[in-house]
C-alpha positions in Angstrom: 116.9 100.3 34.5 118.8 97.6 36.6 116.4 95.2 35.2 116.8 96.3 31.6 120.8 95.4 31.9 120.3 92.3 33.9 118.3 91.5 30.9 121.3 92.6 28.6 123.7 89.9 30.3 121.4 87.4 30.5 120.9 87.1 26.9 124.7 87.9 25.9 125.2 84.7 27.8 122.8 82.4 26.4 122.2 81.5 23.1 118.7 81.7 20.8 117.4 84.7 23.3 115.7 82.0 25.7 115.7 85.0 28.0 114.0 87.1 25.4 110.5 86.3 27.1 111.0 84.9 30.7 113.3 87.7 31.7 111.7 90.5 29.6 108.4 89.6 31.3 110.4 90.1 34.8 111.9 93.3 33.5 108.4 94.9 32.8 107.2 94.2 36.3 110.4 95.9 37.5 109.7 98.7 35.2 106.5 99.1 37.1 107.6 99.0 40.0 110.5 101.4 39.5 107.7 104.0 37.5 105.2 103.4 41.2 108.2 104.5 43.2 110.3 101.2 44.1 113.6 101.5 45.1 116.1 100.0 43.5 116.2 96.6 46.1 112.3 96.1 45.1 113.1 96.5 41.6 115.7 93.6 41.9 113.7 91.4 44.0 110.7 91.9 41.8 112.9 91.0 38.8 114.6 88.1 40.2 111.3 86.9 41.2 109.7 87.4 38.0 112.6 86.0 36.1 112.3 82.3 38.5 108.9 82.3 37.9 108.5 83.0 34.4 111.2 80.4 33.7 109.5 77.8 35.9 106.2 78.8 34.0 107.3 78.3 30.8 110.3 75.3 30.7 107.4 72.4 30.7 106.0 74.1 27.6 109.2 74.9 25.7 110.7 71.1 27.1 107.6 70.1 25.4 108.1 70.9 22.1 111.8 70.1 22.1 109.7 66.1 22.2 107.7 66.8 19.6 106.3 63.8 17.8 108.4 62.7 14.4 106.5 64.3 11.3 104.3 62.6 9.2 105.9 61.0 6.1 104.4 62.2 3.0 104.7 61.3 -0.8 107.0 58.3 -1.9 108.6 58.1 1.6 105.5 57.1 3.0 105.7 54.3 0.9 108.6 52.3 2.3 107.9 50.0 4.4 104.3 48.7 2.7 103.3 46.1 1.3 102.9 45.4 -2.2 101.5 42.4 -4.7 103.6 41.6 -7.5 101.2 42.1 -11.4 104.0 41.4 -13.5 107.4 39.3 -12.6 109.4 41.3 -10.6 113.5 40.7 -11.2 116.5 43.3 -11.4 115.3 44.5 -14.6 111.8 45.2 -13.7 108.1 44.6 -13.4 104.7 45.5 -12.1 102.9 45.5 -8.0 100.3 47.3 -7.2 100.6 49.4 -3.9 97.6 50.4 -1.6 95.5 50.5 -4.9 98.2 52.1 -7.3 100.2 50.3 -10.3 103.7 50.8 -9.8 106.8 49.7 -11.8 108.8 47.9 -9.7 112.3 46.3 -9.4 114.1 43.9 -7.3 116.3 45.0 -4.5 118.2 42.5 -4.3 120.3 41.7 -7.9 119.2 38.1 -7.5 115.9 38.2 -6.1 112.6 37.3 -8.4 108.9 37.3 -7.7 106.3 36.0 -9.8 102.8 37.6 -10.0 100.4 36.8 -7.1 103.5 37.3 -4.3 103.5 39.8 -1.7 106.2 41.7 -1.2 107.9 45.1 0.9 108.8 48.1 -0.8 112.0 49.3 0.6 112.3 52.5 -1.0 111.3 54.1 -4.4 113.5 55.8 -6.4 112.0 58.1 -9.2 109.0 56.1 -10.0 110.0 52.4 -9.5 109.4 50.5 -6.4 112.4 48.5 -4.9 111.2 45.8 -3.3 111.9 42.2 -1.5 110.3 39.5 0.1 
């Protein structure tokens, strides 16, 4: 019972119920203890030694995934940064590169920049289905 309203405050205090499953895991062992006969100093110590070990057991894991590595960019975003060969003369208006095998309609990012066919260039971004690019 003790362990049960320890419980209560500990998750009233914290937010996202990180105590949810360290503490309830503690609270069960009370429970057992308290259903075998325990007094109510056993249950606490029990609980409080549950509770310190569960949360020792499972920070590493949760501090873990807190780290986890940046997801892979999919789709047009996984374009920018890649390099491209100008087809067609690339200006502000437009043009033609090809990109890892595909034909894409391209513009200049900058308003003054101009590429003639044969040039490699970066993408920068794409926006709808034209490649900004530079060199």
């Amino acid at each position: 019972m003790i362990a049960a309203v320890l419980l209560a405050v500990g998750e009233i205090f914290t937010p996202g119920l990180f105590f949810l499953g360290p503490v309830a895991l503690a609270a069960v062992a009370a429970g057992i203890v308290a259903l075998a006969g325990g007094g109510i100093i056993v249950q606490l110590i029990v609980f409080i030694a549950g509770s310190i070990a569960s949360v020792a057991l499972l920070r590493p894991v949760a501090r873990r995934h807190l780290h986890m590595p940046v997801a892979l960019r999919t789709g047009t975003a996984a374009l920018a940064g890649t390099k491209a060969v100008v087809l067609q003369r690339v200006d502000a208006n437009g043009g033609r590169v090809r990109i890892g095998g595909e034909e894409w309609s391209a513009r200049s990012y900058m308003e003054d920049g101009v590429f003639e066919p044969g040039t490699r260039v970066e993408v920068v971004k794409i926006e709808g289905a034209t490649a900004l690019v530079y060199e």
